[in-house]
N, C-alpha and C positions, 0 to 999 in steps of 0.2 A: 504494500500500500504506500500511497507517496503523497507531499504533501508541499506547499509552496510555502519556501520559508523567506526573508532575508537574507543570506549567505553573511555581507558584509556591506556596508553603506552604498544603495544604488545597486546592488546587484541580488534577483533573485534567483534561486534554485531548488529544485525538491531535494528534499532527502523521504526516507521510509520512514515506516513504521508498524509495529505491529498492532493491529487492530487488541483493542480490550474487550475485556467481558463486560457487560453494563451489568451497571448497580440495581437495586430493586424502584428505585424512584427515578430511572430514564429510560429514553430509548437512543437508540442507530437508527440514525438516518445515512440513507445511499443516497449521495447528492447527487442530482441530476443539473443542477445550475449554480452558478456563484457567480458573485460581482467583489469588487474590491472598492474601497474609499477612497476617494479622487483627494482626498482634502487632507484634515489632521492626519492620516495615514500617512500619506506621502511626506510629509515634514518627517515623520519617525524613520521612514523608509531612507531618509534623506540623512539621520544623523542628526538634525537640524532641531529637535525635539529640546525644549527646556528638562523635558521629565529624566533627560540618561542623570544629567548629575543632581536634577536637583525633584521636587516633589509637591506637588500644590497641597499645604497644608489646611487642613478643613477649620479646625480652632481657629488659626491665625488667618484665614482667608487670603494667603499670600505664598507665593514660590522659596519652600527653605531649603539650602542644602543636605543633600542625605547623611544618613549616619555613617560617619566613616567607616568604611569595612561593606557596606552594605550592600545588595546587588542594585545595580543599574536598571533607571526604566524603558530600557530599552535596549535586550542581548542579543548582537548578531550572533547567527547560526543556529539561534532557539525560534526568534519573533517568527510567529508566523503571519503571512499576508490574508487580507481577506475581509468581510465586512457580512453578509448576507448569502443565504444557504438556500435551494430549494429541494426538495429529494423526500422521496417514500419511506416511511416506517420500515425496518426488516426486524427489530428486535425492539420488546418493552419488556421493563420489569414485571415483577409480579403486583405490585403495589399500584402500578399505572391503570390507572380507570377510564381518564377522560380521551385518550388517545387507542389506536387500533392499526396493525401492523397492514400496513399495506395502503395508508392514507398518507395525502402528500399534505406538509407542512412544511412552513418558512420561519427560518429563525435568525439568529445574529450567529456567525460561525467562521472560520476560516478556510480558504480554501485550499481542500482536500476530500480523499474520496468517501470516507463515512463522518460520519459528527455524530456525537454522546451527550446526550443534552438531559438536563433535570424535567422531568416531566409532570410534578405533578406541584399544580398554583402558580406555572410558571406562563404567565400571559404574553411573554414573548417566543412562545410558541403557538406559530400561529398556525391554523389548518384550511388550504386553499379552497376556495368553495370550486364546484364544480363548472369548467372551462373558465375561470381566472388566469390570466396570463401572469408568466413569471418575471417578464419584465416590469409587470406594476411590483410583484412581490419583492423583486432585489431592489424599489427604492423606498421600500418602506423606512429605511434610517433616513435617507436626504427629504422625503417627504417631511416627516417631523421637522428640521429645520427648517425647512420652506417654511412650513405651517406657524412655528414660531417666530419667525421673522415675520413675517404678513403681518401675524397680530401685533407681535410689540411695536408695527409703522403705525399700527391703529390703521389700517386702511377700512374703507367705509363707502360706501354706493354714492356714486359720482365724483370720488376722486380723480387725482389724476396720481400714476404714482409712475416711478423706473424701479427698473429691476437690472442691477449692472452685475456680471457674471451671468453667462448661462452655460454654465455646467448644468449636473443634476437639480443641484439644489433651486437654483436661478431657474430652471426653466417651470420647475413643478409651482414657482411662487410666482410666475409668470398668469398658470391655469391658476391658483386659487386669488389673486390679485382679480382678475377676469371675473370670474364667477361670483365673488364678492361686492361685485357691484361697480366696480371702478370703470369710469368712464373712457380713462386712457389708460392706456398700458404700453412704457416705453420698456423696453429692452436695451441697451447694450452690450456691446461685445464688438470684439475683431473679426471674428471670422463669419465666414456668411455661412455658413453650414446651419451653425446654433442660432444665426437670429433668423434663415428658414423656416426650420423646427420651431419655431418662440413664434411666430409669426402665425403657422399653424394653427399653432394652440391658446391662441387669445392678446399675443401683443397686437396694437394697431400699427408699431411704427418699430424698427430697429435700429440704432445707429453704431458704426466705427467709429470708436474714438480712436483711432489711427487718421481719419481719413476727418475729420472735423472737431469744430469745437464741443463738446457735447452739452455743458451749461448754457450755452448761447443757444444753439439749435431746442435746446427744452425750453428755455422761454422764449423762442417763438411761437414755437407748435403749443404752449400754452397763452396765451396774449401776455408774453412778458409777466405772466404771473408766478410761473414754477411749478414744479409738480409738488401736491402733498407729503407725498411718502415717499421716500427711496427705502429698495431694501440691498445692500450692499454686500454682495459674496465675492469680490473678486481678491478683494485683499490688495488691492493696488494702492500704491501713495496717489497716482496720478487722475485713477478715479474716484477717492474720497476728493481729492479737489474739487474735481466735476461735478460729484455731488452739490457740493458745498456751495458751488456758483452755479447751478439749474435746483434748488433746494427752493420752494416757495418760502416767506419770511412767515417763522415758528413753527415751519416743520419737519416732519420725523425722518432724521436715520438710522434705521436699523441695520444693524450692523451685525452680520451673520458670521463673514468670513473670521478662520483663524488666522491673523493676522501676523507678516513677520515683521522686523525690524525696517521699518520703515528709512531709506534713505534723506538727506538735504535735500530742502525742497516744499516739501508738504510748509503751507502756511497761514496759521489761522489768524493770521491778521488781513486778510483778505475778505472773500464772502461771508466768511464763519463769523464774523465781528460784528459783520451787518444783517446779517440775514438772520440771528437769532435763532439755527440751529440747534435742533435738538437730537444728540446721537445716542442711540442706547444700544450697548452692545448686547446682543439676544444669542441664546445660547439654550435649546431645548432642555438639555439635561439638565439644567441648574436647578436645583429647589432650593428656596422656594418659591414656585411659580409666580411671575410677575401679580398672575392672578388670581394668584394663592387666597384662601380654600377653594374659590371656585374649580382650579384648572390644576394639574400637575402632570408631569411627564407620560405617566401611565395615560389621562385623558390623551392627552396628544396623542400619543403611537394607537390607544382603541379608535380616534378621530381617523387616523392619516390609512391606520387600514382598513376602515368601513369606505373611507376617501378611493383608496384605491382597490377596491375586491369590487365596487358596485359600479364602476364605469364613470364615475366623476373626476377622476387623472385618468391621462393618456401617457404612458409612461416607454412604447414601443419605439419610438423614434428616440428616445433618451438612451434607452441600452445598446450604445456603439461606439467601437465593435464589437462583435461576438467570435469567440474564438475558441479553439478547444482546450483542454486542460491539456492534453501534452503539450501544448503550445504557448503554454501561460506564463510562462518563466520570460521568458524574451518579448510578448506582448506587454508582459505585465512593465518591464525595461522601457521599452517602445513609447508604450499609449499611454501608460500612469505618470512615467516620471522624465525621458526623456522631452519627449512629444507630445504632451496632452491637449497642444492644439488637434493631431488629429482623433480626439476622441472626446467623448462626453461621458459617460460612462460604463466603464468596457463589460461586457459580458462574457460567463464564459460557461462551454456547455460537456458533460460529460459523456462519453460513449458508451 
């Protein structure tokens, strides 16, 4: 059995393993699909992770360094690759009630050819309803972020909002942007592939900020008023800018992307001074929910996959490439981390 690991920073490879026996509170799933994390992933994959030396402390809400002697969060040669699982039951414990061998379920897992999952009160295992496609099922984690970013723009029926990034996460907050009422819906990005796709599926308008101003170009296409809400995934210095001068005065950026160290340049004595910006950086996992008691993590992901099992995301033009699992090591090289211009988010299928 074989499994996609890490090797060493930027480079991945399988190694084996021996399948285990599952405990009485899981099952084996034979994965039939997997997808990997275009996003925080790839920083780990990259070495680039705060977490190898140091550890985001829950008490002190702050990055402290680890304990010396301690392991690393992040061991090449161990970390495995990987984000979302699709694949049939072949084995449950004795104790497993709610699940049934031979039913297909989607979960968080890494990609490789069985996954051993805790099976029982575990609502992130989920079970595909019948002809559910499995590319809405592998964006069940970028959904949730869409869906959290959306809400903390406050976006609201007859806005006008951008959506800059369309990766996964960009393009799914593109559809619920849309569907929530918003009157416009700008898109951004470079490449024409993803604002195609975005175009499709609910933006009115896409621009290259390669190829134009894009603050000036939104408040045209708004009468010089700005759009409401930005929800911001790309992580760019040069697009929070853009933001910040196409931003209507007092409103929302939500700010999705894991962000890196930002170069010279970015300046908020500029737009941000006058415009009276509001950025909140929105982050699904966090509890507690912005909109805590109403809302927390769990509501999200029950929301994001009722969202996507019932045909209210379109999530098939999102999963590409698709590729096989012997072929995942050097795609995964290629379309995640070299090249993620050509992909949005890669699929991959087993034989």
């Amino acid at each position: 059995m074989k499994k996609l690991i890490a090797v060493q920073p930027r480079e991945a490879g399988f190694v084996e393993y021996t399948d285990r026996s599952i405990e009485n509170n899981q099952v084996k799933i034979k994965v039939e699909f997997a997808s990997p994390k275009h996003g925080t992933e790839v920083i780990d994959f990259r070495g680039q992770t705060p977490f190898i030396g140091e550890d985001f402390n829950e008490e002190w809400r702050m990055f402290m360094p680890r304990e010396e002697g301690s392991k690393p969060g992040i061991v090449f040669g161990e970390f495995q690759l990987g984000n979302m699982v699709v694949g049939k039951i072949v084995e449950k414990g004795s104790d497993v009630t709610e699940y049934e061998v031979g039913e297909t379920v989607c979960t968080y897992g890494p990609i490789m050819e069985t996954v051993i999952v805790n099976a029982i009160d575990n609502h992130r295992l989920r079970k595909m309803p019948e002809g559910a496609k499995w590319q809405n099922a592998v964006c069940y984690d970028p959904a949730q972020f869409a869906l959290s970013g959306v809400r903390d723009a406050n976006v609201r029926a007859g806005d006008y909002v951008m959506v800059v990034g369309l990766g996964a996460i960009g393009q799914i907050a593109v559809q619920l942007a849309k569907r929530a009422g918003a009157s416009l819906v700008i898109g951004v990005d470079p490449i024409s592939q993803r604002c195609e796709i975005a175009k499709r599926h609910g933006a009115n308008v896409c621009l290259d900020p390669t190829a134009c101003d894009v603050g000036y170009e939104v408040k045209k296409l708004t009468d010089k008023l700005g759009v409401d809400s930005i929800i911001e995934t790309s992580g760019n210095s040069a697009a929070l800018q853009a933001a910040l001068k196409g931003i209507a005065y007092g409103g929302t950026i939500s700010y999705v992307a894991f962000g890196k160290p930002f170069p010279e340049g970015l300046n908020f004595g500029r737009e941000a001074h006058f415009n009276n910006a509001k950025i909140v950086f929105s982050r699904a996992a966090s509890e507690p929910n912005p909109d805590y008691p109403r809302w927390n993590r769990k509501r999200i992901e029950d929301t994001c996959w009722e969202l996507l099992m019932n045909g209210y995301l379109h999530c098939e033009d999102i999963i590409n490439p698709v590729v096989s699992f012997e072929a995942s090591d050097k795609a995964y090289m290629q379309y995640v981390d070299q090249h993620p211009e050509l992909s949005i988010k890669m699929g991959i299928t087993f034989e």
